[in-house]
Backbone as CSV, one residue per row, in Angstrom:
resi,resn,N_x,N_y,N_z,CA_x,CA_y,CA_z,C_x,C_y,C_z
1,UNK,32.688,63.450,-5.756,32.107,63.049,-4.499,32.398,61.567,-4.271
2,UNK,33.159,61.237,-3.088,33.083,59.905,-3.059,32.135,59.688,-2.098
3,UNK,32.074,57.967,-2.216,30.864,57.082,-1.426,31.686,56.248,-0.834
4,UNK,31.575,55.807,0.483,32.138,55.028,0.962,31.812,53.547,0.924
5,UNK,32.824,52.760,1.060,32.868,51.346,0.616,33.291,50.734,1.467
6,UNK,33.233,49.570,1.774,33.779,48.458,2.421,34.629,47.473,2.116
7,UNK,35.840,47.292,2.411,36.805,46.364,1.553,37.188,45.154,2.480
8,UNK,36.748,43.881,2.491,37.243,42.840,3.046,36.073,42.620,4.173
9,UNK,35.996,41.675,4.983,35.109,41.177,5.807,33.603,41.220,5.175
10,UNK,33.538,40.525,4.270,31.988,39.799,3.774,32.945,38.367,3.312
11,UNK,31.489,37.701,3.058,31.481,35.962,2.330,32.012,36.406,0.905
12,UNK,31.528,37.835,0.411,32.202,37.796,-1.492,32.927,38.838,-1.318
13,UNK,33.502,38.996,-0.103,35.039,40.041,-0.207,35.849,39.891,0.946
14,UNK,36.748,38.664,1.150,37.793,38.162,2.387,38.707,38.672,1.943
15,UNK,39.626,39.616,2.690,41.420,40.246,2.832,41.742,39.179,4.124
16,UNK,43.030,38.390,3.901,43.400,37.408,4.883,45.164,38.024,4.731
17,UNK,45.556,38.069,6.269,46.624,38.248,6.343,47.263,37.289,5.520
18,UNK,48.759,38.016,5.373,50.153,37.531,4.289,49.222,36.764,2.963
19,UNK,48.158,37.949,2.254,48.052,36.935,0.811,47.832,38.215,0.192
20,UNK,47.648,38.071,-1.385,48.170,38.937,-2.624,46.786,39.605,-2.927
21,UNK,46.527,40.539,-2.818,45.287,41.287,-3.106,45.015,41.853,-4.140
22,UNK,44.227,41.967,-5.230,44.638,42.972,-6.149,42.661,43.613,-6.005
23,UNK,42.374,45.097,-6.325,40.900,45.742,-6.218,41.024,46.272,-7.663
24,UNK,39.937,46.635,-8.247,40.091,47.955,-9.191,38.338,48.891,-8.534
25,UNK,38.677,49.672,-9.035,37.512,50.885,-9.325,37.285,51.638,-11.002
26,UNK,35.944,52.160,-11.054,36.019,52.860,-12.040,35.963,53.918,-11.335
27,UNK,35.857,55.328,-12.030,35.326,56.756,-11.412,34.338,57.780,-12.163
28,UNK,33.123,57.573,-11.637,32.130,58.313,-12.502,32.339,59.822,-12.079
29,UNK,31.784,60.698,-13.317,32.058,61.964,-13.021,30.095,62.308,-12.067
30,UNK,30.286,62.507,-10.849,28.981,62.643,-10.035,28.608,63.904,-10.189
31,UNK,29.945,65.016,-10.386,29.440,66.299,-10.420,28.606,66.685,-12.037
32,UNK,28.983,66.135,-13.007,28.359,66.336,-14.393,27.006,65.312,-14.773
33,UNK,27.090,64.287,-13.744,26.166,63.539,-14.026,25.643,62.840,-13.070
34,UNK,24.959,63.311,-11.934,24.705,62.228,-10.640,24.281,60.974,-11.119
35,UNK,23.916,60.519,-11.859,23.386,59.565,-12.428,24.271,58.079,-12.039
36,UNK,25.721,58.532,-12.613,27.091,58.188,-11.864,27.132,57.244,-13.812
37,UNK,26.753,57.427,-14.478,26.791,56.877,-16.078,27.744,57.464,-16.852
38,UNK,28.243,58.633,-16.125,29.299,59.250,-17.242,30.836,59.049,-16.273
39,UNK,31.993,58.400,-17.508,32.686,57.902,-16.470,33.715,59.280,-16.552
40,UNK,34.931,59.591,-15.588,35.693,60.737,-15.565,37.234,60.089,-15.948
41,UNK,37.375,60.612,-17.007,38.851,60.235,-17.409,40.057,60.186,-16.128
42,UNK,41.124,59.256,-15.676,41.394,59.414,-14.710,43.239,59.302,-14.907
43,UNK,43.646,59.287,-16.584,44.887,59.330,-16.584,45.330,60.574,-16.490
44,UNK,46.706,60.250,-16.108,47.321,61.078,-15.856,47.298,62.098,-14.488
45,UNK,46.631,61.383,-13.815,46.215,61.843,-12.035,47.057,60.965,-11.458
46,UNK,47.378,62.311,-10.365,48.551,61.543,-9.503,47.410,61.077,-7.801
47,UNK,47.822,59.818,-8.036,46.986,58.945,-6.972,47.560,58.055,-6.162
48,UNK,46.785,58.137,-4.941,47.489,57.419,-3.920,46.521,56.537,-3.166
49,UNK,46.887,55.004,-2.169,45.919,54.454,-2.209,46.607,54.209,-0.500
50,UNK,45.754,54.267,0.784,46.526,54.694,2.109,45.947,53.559,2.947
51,UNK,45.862,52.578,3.529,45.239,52.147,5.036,45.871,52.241,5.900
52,UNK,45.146,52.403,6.776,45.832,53.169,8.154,44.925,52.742,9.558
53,UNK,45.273,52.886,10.737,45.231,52.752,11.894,44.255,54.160,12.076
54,UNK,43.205,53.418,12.814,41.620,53.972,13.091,42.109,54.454,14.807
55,UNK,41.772,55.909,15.041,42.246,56.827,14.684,43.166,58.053,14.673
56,UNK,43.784,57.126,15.210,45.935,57.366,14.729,45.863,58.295,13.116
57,UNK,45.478,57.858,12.440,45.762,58.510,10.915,47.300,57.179,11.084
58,UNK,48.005,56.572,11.189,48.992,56.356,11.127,49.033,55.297,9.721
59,UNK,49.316,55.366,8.739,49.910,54.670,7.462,50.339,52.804,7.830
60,UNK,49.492,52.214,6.930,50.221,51.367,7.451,50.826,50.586,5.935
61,UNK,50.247,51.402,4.897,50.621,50.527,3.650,50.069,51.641,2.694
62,UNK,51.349,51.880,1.602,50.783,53.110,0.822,51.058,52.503,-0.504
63,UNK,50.060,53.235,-1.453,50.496,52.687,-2.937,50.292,53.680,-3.489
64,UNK,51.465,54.260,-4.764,51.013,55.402,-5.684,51.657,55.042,-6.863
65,UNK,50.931,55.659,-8.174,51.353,55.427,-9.463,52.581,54.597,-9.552
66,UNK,52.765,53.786,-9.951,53.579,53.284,-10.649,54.584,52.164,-9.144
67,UNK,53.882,52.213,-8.116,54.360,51.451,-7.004,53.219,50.861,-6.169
68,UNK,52.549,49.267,-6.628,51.283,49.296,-6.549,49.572,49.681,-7.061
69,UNK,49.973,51.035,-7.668,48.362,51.195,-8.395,49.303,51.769,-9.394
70,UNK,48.103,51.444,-10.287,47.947,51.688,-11.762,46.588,52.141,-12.970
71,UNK,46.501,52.662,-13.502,45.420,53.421,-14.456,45.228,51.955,-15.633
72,UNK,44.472,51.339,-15.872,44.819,50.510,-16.854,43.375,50.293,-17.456
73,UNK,43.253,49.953,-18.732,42.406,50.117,-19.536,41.876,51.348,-20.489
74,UNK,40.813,51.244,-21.447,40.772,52.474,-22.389,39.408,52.964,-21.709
75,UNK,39.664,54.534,-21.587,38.665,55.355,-21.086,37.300,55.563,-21.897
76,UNK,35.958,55.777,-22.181,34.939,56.072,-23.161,34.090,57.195,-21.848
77,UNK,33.745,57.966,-22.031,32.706,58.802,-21.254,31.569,57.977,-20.870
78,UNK,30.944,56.795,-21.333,30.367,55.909,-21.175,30.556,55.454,-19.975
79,UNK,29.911,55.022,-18.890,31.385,53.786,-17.946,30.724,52.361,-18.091
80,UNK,29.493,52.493,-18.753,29.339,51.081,-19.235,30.552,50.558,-19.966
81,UNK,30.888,51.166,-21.062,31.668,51.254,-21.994,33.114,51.122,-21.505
82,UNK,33.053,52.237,-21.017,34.673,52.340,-20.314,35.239,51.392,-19.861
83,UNK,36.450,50.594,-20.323,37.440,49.452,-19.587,38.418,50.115,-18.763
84,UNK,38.728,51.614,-18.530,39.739,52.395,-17.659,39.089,51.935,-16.035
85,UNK,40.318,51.384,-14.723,40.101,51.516,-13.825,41.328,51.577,-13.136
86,UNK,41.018,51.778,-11.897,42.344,51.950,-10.866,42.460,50.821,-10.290
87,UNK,43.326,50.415,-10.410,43.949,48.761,-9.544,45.175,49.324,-8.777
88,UNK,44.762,48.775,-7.668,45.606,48.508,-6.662,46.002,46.890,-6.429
89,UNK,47.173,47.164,-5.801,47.924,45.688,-5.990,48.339,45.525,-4.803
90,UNK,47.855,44.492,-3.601,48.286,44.659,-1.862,49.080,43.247,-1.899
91,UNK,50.871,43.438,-1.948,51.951,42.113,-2.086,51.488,41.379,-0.134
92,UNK,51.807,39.740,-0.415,51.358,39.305,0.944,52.299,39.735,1.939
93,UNK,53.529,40.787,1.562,54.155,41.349,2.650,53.816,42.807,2.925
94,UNK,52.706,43.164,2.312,51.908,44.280,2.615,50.922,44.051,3.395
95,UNK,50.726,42.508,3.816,49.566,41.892,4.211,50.086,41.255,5.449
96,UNK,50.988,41.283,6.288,51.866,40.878,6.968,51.261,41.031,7.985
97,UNK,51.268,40.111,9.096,50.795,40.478,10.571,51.871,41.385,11.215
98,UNK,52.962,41.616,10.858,54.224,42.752,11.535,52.859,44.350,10.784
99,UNK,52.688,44.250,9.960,51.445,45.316,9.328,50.357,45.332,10.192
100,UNK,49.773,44.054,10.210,48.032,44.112,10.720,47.908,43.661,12.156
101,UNK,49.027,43.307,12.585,48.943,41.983,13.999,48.213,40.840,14.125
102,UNK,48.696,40.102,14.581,48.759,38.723,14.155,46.911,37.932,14.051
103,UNK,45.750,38.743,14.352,44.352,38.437,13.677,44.367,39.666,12.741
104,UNK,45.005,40.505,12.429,43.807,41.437,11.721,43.363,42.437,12.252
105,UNK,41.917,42.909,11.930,40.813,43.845,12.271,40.513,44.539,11.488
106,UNK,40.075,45.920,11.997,39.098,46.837,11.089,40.208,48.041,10.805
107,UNK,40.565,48.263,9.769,41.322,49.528,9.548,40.487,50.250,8.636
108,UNK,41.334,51.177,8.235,40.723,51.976,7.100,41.275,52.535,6.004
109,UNK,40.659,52.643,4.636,41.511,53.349,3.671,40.675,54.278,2.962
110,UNK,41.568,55.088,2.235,41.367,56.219,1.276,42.175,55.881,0.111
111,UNK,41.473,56.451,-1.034,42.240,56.277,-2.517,41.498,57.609,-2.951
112,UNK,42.434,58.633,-3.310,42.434,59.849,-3.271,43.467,60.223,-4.633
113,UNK,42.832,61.190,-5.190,43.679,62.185,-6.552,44.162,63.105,-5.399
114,UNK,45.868,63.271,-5.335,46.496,64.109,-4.258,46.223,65.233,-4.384
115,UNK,45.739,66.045,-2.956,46.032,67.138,-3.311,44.566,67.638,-3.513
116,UNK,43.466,66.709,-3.841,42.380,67.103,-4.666,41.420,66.392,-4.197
117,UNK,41.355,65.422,-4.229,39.596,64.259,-4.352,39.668,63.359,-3.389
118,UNK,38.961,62.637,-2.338,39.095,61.872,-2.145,38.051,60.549,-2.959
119,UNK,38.134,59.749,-3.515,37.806,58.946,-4.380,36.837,57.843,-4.211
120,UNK,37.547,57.123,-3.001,36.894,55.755,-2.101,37.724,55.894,-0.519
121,UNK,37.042,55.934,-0.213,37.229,55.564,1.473,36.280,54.448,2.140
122,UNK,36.591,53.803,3.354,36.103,52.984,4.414,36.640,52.020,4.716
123,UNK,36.091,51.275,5.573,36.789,50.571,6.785,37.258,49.217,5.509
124,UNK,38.679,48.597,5.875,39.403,47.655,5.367,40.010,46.670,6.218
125,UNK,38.955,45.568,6.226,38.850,44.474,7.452,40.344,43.347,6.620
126,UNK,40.907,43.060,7.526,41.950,42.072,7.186,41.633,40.986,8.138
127,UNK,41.686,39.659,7.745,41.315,38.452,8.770,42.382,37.889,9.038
């Protein structure tokens, strides 16, 4: 089950056009444990990370395994414990006003196991 999130536009989370972004997440397993304490092993999932034009669906910057996101750290069922998360990596020509136009605004993303989960979604403010 994902929960939706907010990425960029607060005082302790600015996305500014043409600069280098990097996020991570963990992923608790919600269905075995609402609690959200037990974390869900997440290697070896093929994942993709999308923002896009609100509501076009239209792509405006994609990242998947091994082009942009990555699985990194060691997994424990714990997620206190657990150092495994998903990082995404946004280059400042992913961040480009030819991408966002020349202020920005409110877009949106999904980071989704293909095919299967959607993970994190919501609006992804660029300034």
């Amino acid at each position: 089950m994902a929960l939706p999130a907010q990425i960029g536009g607060s005082a302790q989370d600015q996305i500014f056009l043409a600069t280098h972004v990097t996020r991570t997440w963990k992923v608790a397993d919600m269905n075995t444990d609402p609690t959200g304490r037990t974390a869900k092993d997440v290697s070896g999932w093929d994942l993709s990370f999308i923002v896009q034009h609100y509501p076009s669906g239209v792509a405006i910057v994609s990242k998947t395994i091994g082009a942009g996101l990555e699985v990194l750290g060691t997994f424990d069922l714990d997620i206190s414990v657990s150092t495994q998360v998903i990082q995404v990596t946004l280059e400042a020509e992913d961040l480009s006003a030819e991408n966002f136009g020349a202020t920005g605004g409110v877009f949106y993303y999904s980071l989704r196991r293909i095919g299967l989960d959607v993970l994190a979604y919501g609006p992804f403010i660029v300034q």
